[in-house]
DOROVO-49920 format. One record per residue: x, y, z of N, C-alpha, C, O, CB in turn. Coordinates in steps of 0.2 Angstrom, whole numbers, plus 5000, padded with zeros to 4 digits. Each point is the difference from the previous one (the first is absolute). Glycine has a CB too. Layout:
BEGIN
XYZXYZXYZXYZXYZ...
//
This chain:
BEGIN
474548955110500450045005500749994998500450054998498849945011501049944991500749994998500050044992500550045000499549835009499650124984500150034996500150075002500650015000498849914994500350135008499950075001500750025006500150065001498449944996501749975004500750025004500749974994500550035000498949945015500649984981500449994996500050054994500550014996499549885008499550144996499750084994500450055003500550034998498049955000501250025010500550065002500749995001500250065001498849995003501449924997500749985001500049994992500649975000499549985013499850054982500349984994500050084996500450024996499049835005500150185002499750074999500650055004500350054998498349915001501750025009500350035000500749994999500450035003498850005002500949934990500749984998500250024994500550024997499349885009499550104991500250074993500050065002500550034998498949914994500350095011499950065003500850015002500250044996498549955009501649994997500550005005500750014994500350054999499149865013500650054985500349994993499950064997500550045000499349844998499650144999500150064997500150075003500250054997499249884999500550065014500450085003500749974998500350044997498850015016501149904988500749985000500450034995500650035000499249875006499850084987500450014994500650074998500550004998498449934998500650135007500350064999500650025005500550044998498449984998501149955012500550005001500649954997500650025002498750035005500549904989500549975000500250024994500649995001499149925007500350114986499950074997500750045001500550004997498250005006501050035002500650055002500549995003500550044999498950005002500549895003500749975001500849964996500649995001498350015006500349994987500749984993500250064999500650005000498949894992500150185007500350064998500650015003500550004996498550035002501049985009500450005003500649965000500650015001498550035004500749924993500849934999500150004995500349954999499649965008499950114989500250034991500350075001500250034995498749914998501150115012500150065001500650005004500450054999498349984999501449945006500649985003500649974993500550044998498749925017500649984981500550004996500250034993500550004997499449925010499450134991500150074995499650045000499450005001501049954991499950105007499650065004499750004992499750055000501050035013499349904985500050004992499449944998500049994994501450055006498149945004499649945000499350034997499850065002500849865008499250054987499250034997499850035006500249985006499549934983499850135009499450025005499449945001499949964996500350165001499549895010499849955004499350024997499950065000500949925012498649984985499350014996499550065007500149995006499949864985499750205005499750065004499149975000499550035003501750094992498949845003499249994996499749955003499550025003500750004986500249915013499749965005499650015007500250055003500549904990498850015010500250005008499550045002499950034995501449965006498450025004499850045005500350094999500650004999499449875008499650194993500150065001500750005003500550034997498350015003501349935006500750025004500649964997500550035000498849985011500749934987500249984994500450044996500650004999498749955003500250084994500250034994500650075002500550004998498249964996500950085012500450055002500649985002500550035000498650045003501049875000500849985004500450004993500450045000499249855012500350084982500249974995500250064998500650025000498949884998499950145001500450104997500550015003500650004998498350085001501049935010500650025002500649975000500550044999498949995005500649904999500549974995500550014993500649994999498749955007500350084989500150004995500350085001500650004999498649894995500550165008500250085002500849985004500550034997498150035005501449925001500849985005500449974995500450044998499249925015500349984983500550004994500350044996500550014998499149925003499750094996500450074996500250045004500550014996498950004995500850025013500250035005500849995001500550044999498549955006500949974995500849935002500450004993500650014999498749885010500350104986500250004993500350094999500650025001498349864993500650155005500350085000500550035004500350054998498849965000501249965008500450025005500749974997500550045000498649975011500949934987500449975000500350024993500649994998498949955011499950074986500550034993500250085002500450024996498849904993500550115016500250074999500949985004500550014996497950075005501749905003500649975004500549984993500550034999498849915013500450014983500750014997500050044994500649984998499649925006499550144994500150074997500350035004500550024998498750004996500750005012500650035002500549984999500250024994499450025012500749904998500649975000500249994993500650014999499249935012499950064984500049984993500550085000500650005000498149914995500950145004500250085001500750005001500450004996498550035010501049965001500650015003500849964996500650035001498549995008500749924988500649974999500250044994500650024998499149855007499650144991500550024996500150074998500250024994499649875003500150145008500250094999500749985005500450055000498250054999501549875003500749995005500649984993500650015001498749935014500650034979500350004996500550054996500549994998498749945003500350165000500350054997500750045005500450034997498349984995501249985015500650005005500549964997500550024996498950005014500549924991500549954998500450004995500649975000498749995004500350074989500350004993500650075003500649985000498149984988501250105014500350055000500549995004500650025000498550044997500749885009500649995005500749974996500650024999498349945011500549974987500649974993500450044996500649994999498549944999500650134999500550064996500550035005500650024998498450014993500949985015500350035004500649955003500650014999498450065003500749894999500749935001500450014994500550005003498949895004500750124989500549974992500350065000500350014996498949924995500750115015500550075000500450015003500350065000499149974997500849925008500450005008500649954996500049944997498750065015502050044991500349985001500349925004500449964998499450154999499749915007500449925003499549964999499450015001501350035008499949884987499849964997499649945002499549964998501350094996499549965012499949965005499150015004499549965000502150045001498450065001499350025002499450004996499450015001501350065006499749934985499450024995499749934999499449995000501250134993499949825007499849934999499649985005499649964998501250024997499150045013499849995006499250035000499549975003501850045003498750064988499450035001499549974995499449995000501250115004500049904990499649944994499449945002499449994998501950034997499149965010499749945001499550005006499749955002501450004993498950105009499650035003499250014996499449975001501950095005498949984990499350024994500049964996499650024996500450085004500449834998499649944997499449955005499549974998501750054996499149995011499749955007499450075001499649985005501949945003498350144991499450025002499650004995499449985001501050075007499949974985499549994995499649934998499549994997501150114999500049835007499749945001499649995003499649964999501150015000499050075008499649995003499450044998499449985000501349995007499550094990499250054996499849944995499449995000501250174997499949804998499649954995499649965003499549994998501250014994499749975016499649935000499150035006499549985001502149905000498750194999499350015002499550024997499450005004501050025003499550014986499850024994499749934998499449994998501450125000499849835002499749954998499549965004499449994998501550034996499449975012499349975004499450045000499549965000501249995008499150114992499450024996499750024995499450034999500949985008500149974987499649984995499949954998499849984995500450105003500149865008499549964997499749965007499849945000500950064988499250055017499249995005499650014996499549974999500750055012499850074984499550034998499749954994499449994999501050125005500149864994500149964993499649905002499949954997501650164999498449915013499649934999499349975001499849955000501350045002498650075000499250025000499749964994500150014994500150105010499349834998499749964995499849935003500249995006500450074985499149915006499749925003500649974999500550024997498149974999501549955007500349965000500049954995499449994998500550045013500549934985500049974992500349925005500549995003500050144986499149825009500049935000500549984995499850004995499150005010501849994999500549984997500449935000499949975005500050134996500449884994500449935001500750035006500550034998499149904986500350075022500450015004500749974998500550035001498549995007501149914990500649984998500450014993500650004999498949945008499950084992500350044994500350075000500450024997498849924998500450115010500450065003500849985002500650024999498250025006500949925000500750025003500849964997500650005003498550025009500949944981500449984994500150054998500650025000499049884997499950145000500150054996500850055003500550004997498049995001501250045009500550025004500549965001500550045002498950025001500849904996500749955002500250014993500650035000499249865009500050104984500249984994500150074999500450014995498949875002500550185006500350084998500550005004500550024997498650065000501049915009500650015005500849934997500650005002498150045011500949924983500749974996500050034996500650025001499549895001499750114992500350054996500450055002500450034997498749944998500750055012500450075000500949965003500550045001498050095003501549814997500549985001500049955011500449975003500250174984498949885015499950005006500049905000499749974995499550195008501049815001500049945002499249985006499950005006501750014991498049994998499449975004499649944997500050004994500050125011499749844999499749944999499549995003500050035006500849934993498450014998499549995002499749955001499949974995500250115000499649885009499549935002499450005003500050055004500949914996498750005000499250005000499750034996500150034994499949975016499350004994499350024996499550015003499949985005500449984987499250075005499550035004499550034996500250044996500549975013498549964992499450044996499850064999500050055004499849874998500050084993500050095001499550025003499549985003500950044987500050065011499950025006499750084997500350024995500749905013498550134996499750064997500550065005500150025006498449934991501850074997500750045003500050074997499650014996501249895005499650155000500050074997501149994996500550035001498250075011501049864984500449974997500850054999500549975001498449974994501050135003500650055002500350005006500650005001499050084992499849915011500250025007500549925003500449995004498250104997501149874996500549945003500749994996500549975001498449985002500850074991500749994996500750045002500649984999498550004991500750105013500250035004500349985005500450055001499150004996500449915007500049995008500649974998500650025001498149975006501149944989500649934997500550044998500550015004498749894991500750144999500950014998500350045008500549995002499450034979499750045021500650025006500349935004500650005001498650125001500549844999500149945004500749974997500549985003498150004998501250024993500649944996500550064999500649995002498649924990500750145006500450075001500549985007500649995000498250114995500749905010500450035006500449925001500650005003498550125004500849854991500349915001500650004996500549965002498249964998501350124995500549984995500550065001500450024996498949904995500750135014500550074999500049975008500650025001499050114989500349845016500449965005500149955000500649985003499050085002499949894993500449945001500149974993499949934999499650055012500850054984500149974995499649964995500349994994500550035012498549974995499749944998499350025003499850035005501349894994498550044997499349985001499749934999500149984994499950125004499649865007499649954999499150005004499749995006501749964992498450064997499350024999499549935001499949964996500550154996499449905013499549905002499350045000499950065003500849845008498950074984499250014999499549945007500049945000500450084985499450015019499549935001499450035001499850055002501049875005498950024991499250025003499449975002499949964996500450095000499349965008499649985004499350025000499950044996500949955009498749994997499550005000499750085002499650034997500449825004500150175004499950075001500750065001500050055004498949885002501550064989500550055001500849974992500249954998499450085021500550024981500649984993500750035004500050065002499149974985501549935014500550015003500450024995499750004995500049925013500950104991500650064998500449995004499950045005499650044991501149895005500650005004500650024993500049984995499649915016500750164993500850024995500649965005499950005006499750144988500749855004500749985005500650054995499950004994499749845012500950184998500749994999500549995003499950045005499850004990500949945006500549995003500250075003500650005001499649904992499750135008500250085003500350005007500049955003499150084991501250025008500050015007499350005007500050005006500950074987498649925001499450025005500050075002500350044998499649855007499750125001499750065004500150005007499749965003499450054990501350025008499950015009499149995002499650034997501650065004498849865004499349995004499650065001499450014998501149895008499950144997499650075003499850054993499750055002501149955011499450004982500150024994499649974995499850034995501150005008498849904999499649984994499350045001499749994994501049895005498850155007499650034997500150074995499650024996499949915013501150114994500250064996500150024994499950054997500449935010499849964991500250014994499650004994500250024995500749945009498550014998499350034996499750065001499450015000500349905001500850145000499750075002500250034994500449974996499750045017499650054985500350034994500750045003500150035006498649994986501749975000500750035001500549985009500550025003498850104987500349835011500649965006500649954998500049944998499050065009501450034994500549944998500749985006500350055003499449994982500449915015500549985004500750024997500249984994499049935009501350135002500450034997500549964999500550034997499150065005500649845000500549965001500049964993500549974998499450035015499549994983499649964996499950054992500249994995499049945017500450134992499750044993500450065000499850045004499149934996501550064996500550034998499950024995499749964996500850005008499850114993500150024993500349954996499749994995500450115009500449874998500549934996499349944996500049974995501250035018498250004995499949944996499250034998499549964999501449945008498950164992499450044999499549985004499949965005500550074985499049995006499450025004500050055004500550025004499449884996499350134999499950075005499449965006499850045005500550074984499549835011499949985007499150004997499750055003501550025007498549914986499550004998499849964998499449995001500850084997500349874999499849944997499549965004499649974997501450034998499150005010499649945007499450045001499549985001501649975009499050114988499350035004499450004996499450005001501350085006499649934986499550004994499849924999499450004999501350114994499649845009499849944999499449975005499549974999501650034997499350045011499449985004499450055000499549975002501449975004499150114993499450024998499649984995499549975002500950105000499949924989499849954999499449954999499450014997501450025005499749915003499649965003499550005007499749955003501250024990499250105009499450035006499549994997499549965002501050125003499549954987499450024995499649944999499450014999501350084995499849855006499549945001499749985005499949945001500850024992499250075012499849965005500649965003500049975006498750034989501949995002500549955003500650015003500150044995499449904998500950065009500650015004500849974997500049944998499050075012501550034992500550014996500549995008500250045004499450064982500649825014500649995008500650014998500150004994499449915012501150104997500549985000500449965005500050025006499850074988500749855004500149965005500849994998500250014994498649935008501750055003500649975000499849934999499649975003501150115005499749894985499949935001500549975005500550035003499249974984500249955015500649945006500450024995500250065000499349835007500750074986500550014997500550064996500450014995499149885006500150145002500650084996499550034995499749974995501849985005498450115002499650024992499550045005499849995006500449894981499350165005499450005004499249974995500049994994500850135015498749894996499349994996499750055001499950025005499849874995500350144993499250035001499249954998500049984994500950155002498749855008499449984999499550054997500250065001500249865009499050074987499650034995499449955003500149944999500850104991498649965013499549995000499350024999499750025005501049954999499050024989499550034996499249965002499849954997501250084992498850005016499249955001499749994994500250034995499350035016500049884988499350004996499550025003499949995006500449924989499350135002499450015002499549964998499450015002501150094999
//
């Protein structure tokens, strides 16, 4: 008796395991689908008939999501850059006005929009440009790399720690870092780049001595083309992109892009990349 009840409790503990698998299945789908819409398809083959059909559909709603979303930036792609041939004629049209004063005003007018036709052309070609598996990388070695180009180009930044590699979309982070060090070294003059890492997550702190962010402003400014007008200026450029391309990014990782006022002046942007 005691045998023939440990049969069936042992019987319905695999049973149970195997209804379970397919949901659970769907649920990594889903938490792979939240952080790329861009994640392989979920297998159509395994599992139980109902199974299989959840998985099709699933997999039907992604491509869905994939197609909506490349058709979105063809347009906007479109758009930016048929808004170029106004612009050029506008440009011939200014160089013909007397006054020197308004023509310099307009000049700089259509430098500051065609800056934004590039940086939007650019942020999509290279979302389109980051479709692919993810490449197990010497993470410390990424992000050297980027400091050791951001000193060449003359930028004062400095790097410490380390951390095991990590499976990343390597453009896509290498991206995220130089805006970072970018935006560190055109406000606060400078960059210092701390590696740490831990058992379930890889850390990215930038600091610089900057003005910081107004508090009510620090989620804003991860928006595309937002900028703080006291801060971001023609004077000191940027069309308001840099934060937003980064933190996307790092969406793409499953991981999150903070921004904090340090106590002592300056600000952090934090970088936190899960392990899976």
């Amino acid at each position: 008796m005691l045998f023939q009840f440990a049969a069936i409790v042992a019987a319905s503990w695999v049973g149970a395991r195997v209804l379970a698998r397919p949901v659970q299945q769907l649920a990594r789908g889903a938490g792979r689908l939240t952080q790329d819409v861009h994640a392989p398809p979920l297998d159509e083959q395994g599992g139980p008939n109902e199974a299989r059909e959840a998985a099709r559909a699933f997999n039907r709603m992604q491509q869905r999501i994939q197609t909506q979303l490349a058709q979105q930036a063809r347009f906007l792609a479109a758009v930016s850059h048929d808004l170029r041939t106004p612009l050029t004629r506008m440009a011939l049209r200014i160089e013909r006005l007397d006054d020197a004063d308004t023509s310099r005003r307009l000049r700089q007018d259509l430098a500051e929009m065609n800056a934004l036709i590039d940086a939007t052309l650019g942020y999509l070609r290279e979302r389109e440009g980051a479709v692919g598996p993810r490449q197990r990388v010497d993470i410390a070695a990424l992000v050297q790399a980027v400091v050791d180009d951001a000193m060449e180009l003359g930028q004062q930044v400095s790097c410490s720690g380390s951390a095991q590699p990590l499976a990343v979309y390597p453009a896509e982070l290498r991206r995220a870092l130089v805006n970072l060090i970018e935006n560190a070294h055109r406000y606060g003059g400078g960059a210092r780049v701390t590696l740490t890492d831990a058992p379930d997550k890889v850390v990215i702190d930038v600091d610089d001595d900057g003005p910081g962010i107004p508090p009510d402003e620090l989620g804003r400014v991860m928006e595309p083309f937002y900028r703080i007008e006291s801060s971001r200026s023609r004077a000191t450029g940027g069309v308001g992109m840099g934060l937003a391309i980064a933190a996307d990014a790092v969406a793409r990782h499953g991981g999150e892009l903070m921004l904090e006022n340090r106590p002592e002046g300056g600000l952090r942007a934090t970088v936190t990349l899960p392990r899976e």
